[in-house]
C-alpha positions in Angstrom: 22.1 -146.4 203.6 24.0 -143.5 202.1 23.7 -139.8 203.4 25.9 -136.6 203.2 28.9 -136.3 205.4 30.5 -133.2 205.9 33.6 -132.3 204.0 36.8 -133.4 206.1 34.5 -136.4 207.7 36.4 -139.7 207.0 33.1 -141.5 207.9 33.3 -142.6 204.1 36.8 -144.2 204.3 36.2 -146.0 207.3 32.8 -147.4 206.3 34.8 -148.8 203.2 37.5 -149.8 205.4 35.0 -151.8 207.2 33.7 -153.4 204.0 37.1 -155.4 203.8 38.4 -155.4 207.5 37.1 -156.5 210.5 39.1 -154.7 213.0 40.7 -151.1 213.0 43.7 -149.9 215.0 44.1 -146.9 216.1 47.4 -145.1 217.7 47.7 -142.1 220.0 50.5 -140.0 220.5 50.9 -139.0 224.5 50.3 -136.0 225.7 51.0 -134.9 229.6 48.1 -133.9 231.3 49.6 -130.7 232.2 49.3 -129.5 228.3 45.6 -130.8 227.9 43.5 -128.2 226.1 39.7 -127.0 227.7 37.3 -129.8 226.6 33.9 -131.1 226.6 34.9 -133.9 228.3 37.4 -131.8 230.9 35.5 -128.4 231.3 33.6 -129.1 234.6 36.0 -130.5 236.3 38.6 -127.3 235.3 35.2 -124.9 236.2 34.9 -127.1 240.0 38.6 -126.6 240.5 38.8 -123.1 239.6 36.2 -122.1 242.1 38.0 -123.9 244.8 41.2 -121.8 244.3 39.3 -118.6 242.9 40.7 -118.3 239.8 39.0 -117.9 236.0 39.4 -121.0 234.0 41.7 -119.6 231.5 44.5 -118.7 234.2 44.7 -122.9 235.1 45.4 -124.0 231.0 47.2 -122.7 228.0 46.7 -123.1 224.7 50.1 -125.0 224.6 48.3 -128.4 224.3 46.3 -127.8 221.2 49.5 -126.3 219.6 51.5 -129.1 220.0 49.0 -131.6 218.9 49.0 -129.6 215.6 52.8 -129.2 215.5 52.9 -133.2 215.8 50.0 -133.7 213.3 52.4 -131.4 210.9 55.6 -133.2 211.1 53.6 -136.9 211.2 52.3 -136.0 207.6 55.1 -134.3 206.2 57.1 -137.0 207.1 54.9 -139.7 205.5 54.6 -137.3 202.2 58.4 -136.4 201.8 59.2 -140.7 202.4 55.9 -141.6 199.7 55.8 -138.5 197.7 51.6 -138.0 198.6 50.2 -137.6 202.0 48.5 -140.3 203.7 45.2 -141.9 202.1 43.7 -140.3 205.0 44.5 -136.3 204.5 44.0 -134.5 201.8 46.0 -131.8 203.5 49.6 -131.2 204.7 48.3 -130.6 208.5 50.3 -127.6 210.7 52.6 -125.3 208.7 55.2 -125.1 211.8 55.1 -128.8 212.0 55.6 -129.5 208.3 59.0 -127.1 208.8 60.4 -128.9 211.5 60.4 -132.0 209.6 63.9 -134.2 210.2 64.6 -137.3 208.2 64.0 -139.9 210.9 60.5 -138.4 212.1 59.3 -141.1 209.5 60.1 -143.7 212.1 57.4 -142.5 214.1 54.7 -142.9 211.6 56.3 -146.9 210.4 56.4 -147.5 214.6 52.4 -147.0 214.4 52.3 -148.9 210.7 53.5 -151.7 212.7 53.1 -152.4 216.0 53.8 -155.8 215.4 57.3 -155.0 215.6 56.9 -153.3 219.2 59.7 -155.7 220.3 62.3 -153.7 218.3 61.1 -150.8 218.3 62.0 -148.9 221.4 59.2 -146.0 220.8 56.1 -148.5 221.2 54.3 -149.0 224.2 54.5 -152.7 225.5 51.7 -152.9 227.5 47.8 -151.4 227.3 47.2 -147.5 228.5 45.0 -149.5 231.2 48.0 -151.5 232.2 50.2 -148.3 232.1 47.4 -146.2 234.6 47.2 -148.7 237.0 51.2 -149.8 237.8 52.9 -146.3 239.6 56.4 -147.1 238.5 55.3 -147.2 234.7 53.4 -144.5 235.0 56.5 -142.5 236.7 58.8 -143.2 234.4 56.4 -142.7 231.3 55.3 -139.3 232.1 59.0 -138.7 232.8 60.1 -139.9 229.3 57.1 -137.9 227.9 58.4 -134.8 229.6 62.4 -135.7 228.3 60.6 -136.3 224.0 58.2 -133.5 224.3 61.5 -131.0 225.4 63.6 -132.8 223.1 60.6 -132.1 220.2 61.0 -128.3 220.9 64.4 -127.9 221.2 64.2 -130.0 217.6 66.6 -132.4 218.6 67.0 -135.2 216.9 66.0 -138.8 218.6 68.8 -141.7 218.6 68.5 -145.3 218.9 71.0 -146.6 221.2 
């Protein structure tokens, strides 16, 4: 049954996808809970806590998180369009100007490492166990959010990553 999707939907693509494929990934990029924007999902547990300590909503978050998630987004596409010469099959558009500008040559790498996570074993930037896995052993959830803190001041500062 066919029916009008909203422009910017990809409800189209993947329901083409689907007519080959039987399974879909998917990858995520980590974010630290500290830099999590005001959600649907999150709001009444931010509205609960802000009563306890008297304070309006908007004083416990920032509008960090949704910036960097753009910024990323940005620099994920650009990367992909200046290595293929078109963006991704699945944007039309070039994603955050910021991002886009910060661009460095090996920020590619992050978008093969989720083209392939079949080569995990290699690759020292994907995960090698399930987020479940991850949230429920304390010493890989330690040193995760720790190396999330290390990339995510690194990605600011526009430093470049090494593989060592």
């Amino acid at each position: 049954m066919e029916y009008y999707v909203e422009n910017g939907s990809k409800e189209k693509q993947i329901n083409d996808y689907f007519k080959t494929h039987e399974m879909l990934g998917y990858s995520i990029f980590v974010q630290s809970p500290l830099s999590h924007p005001l959600v649907h999902r999150n709001k009444s547990q931010y509205e609960k806590f802000a009563k306890q300590v008297n304070a309006p909503v908007e004083d416990l978050l920032s509008e960090q998180g949704k910036s960097d998630i753009h910024r990323v987004e940005g620099i994920l596409i650009e990367a992909y369009r200046r290595k293929h010469g078109d963006f991704p099959r699945w944007n039309r558009i070039g994603g955050d100007i910021a991002g886009q500008n910060r661009v460095l040559p090996n920020n590619y790498n992050i978008v093969n490492a989720f083209a392939h996570p079949e080569e995990y074993v290699a690759n020292p930037i994907v995960s090698r166990c399930t987020i479940r896995e991850l949230s429920e052993n304390p010493s890989y959830e330690f040193c995760e959010n720790y190396l999330h803190a290390v990339r995510m001041s690194r990605a600011d500062l526009n430093c470049r990553f090494m593989a060592v």
